[in-house]
C-alpha positions in Angstrom: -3.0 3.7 16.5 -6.7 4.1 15.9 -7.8 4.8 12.9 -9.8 7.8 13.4 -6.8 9.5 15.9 -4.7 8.9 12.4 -7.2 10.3 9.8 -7.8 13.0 12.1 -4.4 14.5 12.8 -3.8 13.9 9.0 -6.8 15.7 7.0 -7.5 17.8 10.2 -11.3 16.6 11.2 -12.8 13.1 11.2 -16.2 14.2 9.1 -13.2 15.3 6.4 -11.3 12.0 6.4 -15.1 9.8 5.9 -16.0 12.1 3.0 -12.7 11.6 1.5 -13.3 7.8 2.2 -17.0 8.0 0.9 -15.2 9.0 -2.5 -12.8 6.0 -2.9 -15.3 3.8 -1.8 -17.0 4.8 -4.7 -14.7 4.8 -7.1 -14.3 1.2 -5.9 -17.7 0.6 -6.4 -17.3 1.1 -9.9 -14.5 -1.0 -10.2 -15.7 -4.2 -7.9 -13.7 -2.9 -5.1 -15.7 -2.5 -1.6 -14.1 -0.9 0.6 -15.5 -1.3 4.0 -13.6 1.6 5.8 -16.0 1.3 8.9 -14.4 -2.4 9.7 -11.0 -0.6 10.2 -10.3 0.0 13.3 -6.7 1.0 13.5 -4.3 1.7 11.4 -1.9 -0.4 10.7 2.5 -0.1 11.6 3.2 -1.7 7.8 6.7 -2.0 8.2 6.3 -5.8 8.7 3.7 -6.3 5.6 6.5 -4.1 3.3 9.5 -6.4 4.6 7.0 -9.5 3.3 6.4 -7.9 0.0 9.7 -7.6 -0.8 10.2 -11.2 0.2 7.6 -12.3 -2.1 9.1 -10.7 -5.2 12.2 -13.1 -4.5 9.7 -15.8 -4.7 7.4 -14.8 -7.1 4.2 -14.5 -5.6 4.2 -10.1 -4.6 1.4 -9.7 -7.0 -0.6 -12.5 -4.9 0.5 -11.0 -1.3 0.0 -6.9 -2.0 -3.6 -8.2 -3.4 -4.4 -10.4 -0.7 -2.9 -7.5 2.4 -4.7 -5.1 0.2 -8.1 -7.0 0.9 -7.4 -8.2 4.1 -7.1 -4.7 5.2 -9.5 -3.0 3.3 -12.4 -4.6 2.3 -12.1 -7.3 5.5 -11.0 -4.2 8.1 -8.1 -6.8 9.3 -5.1 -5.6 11.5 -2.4 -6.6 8.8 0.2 -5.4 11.9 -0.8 -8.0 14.2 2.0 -10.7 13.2 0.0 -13.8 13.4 -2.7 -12.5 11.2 -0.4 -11.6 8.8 1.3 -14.6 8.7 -1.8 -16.0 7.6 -2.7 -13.6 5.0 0.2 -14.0 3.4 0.8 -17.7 3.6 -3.0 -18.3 1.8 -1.8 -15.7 -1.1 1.0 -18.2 -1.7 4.4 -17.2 0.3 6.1 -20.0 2.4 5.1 -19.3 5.9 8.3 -19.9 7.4 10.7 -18.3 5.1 8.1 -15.1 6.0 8.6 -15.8 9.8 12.3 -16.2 9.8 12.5 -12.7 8.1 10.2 -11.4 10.4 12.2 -12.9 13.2 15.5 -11.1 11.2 16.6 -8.1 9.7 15.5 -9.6 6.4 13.9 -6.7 3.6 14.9 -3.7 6.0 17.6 -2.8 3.8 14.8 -2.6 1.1 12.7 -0.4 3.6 15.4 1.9 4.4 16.1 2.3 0.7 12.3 2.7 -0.5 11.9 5.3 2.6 15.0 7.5 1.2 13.9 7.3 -2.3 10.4 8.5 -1.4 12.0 11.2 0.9 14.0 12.4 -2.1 11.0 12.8 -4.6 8.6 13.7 -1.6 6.2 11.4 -1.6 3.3 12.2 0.5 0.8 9.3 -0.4 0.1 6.8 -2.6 -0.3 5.7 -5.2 2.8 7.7 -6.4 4.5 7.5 -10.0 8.0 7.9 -11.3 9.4 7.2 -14.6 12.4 7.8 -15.7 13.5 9.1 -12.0 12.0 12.3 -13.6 8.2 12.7 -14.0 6.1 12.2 -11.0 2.5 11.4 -10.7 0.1 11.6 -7.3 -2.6 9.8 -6.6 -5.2 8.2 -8.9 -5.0 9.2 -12.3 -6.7 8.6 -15.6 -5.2 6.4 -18.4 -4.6 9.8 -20.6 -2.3 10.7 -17.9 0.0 8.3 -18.0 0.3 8.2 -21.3 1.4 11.8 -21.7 3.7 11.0 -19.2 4.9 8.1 -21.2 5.7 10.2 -24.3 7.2 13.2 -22.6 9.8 10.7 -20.8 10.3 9.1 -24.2 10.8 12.5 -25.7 7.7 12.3 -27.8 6.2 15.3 -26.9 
């Protein structure tokens, strides 16, 4: 759907959703990311790019295809649900482009789906990024390094 109809209905006005993107584009900044929110014109049905990350853990190359659907989408404003273009997205990060189409053209990695979607039901997930260790402690959205490591120890029992 388009992107503003989405960001809308979700944070409740469009001037709230672009000062909430203003903020992540510069956190990117800081990092080398650069976000370029204004080339996104809808978003995306990722059901397709999730079944194709879970292929490319079975061959090695996930790291290579979330980074490359990550830029594709955000810094490059590409429709990652349009199946051609994410054929090629995928392909140039490194997965075999017709072990990706006959899963596409299957049921392949829906199982996974189905699975991921219960699991985030269960803990409530309402965003991402979205933490769990140990099945126990949960953390939303970006967080600083500190964070994670008091996390750490409290699952470890350290305090």
């Amino acid at each position: 759907m388009s992107r503003r109809e989405y960001r809308t209905a979700k944070f409740g006005s469009w001037e709230h959703s672009k000062q909430l993107d203003a903020k992540v584009v510069a956190v990117g900044e800081t990092e080398g990311i650069h976000f370029a929110f204004d080339r996104i014109e809808r978003t995306p049905n990722t059901s397709d790019a999730h079944r194709l990350i879970w292929l490319a853990d079975q061959g090695g190359v996930q790291d290579a295809v979330v980074e490359a659907l990550f830029r594709a989408y955000f810094t490059d404003g590409r429709d990652i649900s349009n199946r051609v273009g994410l054929l090629d997205v995928v392909a140039e990060a490194g997965l075999d482009r017709s072990k990706a189409e006959n899963l596409l053209n299957g049921d392949g990695g829906l199982e996974a789906i189905k699975e991921a979607k219960e699991l985030s039901s269960r803990f409530r997930v309402g965003g991402v990024p979205f933490f769990i260790v140990d099945g126990k402690q949960m953390l939303s959205g970006a967080q600083p390094p500190d964070a994670f490591l008091t996390m750490f120890r409290q699952s470890a029992g350290h305090g």
